[in-house]
C-alpha positions in Angstrom: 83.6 78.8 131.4 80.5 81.1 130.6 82.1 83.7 128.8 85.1 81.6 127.0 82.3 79.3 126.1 80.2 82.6 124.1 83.5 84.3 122.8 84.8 80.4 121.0 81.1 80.1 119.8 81.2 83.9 118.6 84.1 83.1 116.9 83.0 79.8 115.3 79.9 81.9 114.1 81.9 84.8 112.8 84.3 82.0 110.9 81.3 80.3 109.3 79.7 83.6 108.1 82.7 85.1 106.3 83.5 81.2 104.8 80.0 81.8 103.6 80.3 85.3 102.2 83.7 84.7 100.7 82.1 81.5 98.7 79.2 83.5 97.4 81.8 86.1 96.1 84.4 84.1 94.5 81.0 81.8 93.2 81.0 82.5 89.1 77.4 82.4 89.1 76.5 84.5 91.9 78.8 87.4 90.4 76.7 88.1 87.6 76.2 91.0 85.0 72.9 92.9 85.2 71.5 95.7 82.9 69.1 98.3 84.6 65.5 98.2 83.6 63.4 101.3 83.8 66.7 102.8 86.1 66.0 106.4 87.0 68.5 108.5 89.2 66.8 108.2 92.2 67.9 104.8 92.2 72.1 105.9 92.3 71.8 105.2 96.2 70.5 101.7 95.8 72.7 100.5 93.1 75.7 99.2 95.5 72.8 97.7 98.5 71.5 94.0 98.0 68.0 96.7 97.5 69.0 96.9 94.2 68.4 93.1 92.8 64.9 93.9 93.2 65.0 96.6 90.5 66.9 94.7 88.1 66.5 92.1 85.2 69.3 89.5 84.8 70.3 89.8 80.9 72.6 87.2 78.5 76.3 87.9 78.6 79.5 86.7 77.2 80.7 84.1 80.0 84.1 83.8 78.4 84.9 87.9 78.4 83.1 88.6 81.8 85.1 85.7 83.3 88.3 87.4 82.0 87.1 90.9 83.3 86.7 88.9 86.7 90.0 87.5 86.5 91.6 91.0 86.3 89.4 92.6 89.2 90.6 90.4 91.5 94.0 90.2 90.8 94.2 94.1 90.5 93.2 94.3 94.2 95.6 91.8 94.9 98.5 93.2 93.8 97.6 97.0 94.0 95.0 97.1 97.3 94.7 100.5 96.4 91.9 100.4 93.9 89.9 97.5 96.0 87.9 100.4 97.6 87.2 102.3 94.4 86.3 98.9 92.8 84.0 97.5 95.3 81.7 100.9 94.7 81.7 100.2 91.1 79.3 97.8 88.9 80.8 95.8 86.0 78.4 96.1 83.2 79.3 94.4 79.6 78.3 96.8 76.7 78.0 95.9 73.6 77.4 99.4 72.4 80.8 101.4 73.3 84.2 99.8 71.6 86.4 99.3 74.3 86.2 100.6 78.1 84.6 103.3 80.0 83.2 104.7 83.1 79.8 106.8 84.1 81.2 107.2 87.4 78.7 104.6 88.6 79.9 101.9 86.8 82.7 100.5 84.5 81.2 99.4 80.9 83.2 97.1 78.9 83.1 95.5 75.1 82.9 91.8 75.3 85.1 92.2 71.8 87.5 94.1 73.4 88.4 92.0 76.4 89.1 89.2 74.4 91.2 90.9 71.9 93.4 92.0 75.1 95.9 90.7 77.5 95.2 90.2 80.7 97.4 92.7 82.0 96.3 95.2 79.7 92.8 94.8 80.9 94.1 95.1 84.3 95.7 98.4 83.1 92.4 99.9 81.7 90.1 99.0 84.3 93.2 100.6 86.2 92.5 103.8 84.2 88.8 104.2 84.3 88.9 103.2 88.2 91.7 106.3 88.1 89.2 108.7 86.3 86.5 108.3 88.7 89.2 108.2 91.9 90.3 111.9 90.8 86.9 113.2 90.3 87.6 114.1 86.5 83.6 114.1 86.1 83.2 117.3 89.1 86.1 118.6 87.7 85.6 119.9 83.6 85.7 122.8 82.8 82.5 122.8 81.2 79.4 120.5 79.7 79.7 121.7 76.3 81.0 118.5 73.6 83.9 120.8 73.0 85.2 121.0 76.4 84.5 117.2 77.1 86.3 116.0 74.8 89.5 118.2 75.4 89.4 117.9 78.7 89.1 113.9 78.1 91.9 114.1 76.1 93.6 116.2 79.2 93.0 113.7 81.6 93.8 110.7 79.8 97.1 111.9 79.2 98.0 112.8 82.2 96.6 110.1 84.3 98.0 107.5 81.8 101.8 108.4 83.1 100.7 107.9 86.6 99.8 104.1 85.6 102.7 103.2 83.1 105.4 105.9 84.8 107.4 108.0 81.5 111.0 106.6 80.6 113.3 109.3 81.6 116.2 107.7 79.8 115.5 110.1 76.6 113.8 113.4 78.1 113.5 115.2 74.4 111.5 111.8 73.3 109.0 110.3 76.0 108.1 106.8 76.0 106.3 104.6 78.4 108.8 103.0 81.2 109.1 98.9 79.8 111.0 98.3 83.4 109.5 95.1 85.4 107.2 96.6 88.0 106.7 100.2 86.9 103.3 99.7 84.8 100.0 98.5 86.4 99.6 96.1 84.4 100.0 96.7 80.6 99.1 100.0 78.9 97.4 99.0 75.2 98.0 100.5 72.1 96.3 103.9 71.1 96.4 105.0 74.8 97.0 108.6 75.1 100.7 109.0 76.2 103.6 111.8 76.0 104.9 111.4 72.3 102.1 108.8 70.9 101.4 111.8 68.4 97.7 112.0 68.9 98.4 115.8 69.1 101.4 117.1 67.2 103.2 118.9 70.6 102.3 116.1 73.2 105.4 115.7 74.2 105.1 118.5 76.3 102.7 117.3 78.7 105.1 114.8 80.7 104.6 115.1 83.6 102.0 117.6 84.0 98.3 117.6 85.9 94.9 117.1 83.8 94.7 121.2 84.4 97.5 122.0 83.1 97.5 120.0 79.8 93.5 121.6 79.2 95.5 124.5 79.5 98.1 124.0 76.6 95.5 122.6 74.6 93.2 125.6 74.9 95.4 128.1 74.6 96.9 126.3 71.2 93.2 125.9 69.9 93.3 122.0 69.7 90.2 120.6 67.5 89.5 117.0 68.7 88.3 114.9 66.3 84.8 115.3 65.1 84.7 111.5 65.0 85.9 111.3 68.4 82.7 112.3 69.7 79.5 111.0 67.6 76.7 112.1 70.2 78.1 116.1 70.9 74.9 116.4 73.4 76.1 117.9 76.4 75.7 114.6 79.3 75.2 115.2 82.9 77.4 112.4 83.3 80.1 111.4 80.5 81.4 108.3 79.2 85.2 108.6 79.3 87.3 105.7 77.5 91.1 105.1 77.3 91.8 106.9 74.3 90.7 110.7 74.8 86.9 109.8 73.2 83.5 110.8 75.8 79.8 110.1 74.7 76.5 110.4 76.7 75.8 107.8 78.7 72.3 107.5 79.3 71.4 105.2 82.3 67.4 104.9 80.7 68.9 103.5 77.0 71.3 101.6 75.6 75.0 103.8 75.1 75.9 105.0 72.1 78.4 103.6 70.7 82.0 105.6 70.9 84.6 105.4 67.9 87.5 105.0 70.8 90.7 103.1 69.6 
């Protein structure tokens, strides 16, 4: 009876803990928003350890958009356990600097305005999308840390990892649209995405179905301007702020963002 005795009470314990741990998870007020105080980089390997509450400052939020930006975490990893992983090493900050979405790589940054101007499913899609641009390593990846080549190669990688959330209808090759079949999209891509044929450069209709290289390619090699507005900080970041809509800005871990003209 010895060991049966230990292994039921083992299991009893293990049952309580994770009853425990899943409560404190799914608790509204213990999954709170934090901004970073005096954050330098050599805190990066502390951000994603309980360590990291001690460096921190809890700040006023909007309950109503982080609630909704809750919502759609949890139901993205629900229905597509793929990103559950890439979530978990991400923080959700609110930021009411930036106009929409974006990532540093560290974490994902959102517009309280912007969630609640936005479906649920398409906030699913864009958290989706930045979880996408961190997955494929976009940030090792440019080209180059020059404004310039961050924002082309933002524009590159938006369109071509926006078909691999909301697949390309192949109904009409010579005029690409987003797929409106039940199941294809993750989620719901917004308006003013970058996508084959949306027009945001005059011969995107090309890109269908090709990589984030290729597309920097053809925009290179036609001499593509991006938008001077596009980009209002043209500092070249060690770490870039890339949104849904082809815009990056520096994101500054030791001040607030600056604020990113994105849809």
């Amino acid at each position: 009876m010895g060991p049966l005795f230990s292994f039921i009470r083992a299991f009893f314990q293990a049952f309580i803990f994770i009853k425990k741990a899943m409560k404190k998870i799914l608790s509204f007020n213990d999954f709170a928003l934090y901004e970073y105080q005096k954050f330098d980089h050599s805190l990066y390997s502390k951000i994603n350890e309980a360590t990291f509450m001690d460096e921190v400052e809890k700040k006023k939020y909007d309950p109503a958009a982080f609630k909704k930006m809750r919502a759609a975490v949890f139901f993205l990893n629900a229905q597509y356990p793929f990103f559950g992983g890439l979530l978990s090493r991400l923080i959700i900050r609110e930021n009411r600097g930036i106009k929409t979405m974006c990532t540093d790589g560290v974490s994902i940054h959102y517009s309280p305005k912007f969630v609640h101007e936005h479906t649920d499913d398409e906030i699913m899609w864009v958290i989706a999308h930045e979880v996408l641009h961190c997955a494929l390593l976009h940030f090792l990846r440019m080209p180059g840390k020059d404004a310039k080549t961050v924002s082309i190669w933002n524009y590159a990688t938006d369109y071509a990892l926006n078909q691999m959330l909301t697949p390309v209808d192949e109904s009409n090759p010579g005029n690409p649209k987003p797929s409106e079949k039940r199941g294809d999209s993750i989620g719901k891509m917004p308006k003013g995405a970058l996508y084959p044929g949306c027009g945001r450069v005059s011969y995107d209709k090309e890109f269908v179905g090709l990589s984030a290289d290729s597309i920097y390619g053809i925009l290179i090699k036609k001499g593509f301007q991006p938008d001077p507005e596009d980009d209002p900080t043209p500092k070249p970041p060690p770490l870039f702020c890339t949104s849904i809509a082809g815009n990056a800005s520096e994101l500054n871990p030791l001040a607030t963002i600056p604020a990113a003209p994105l849809l």
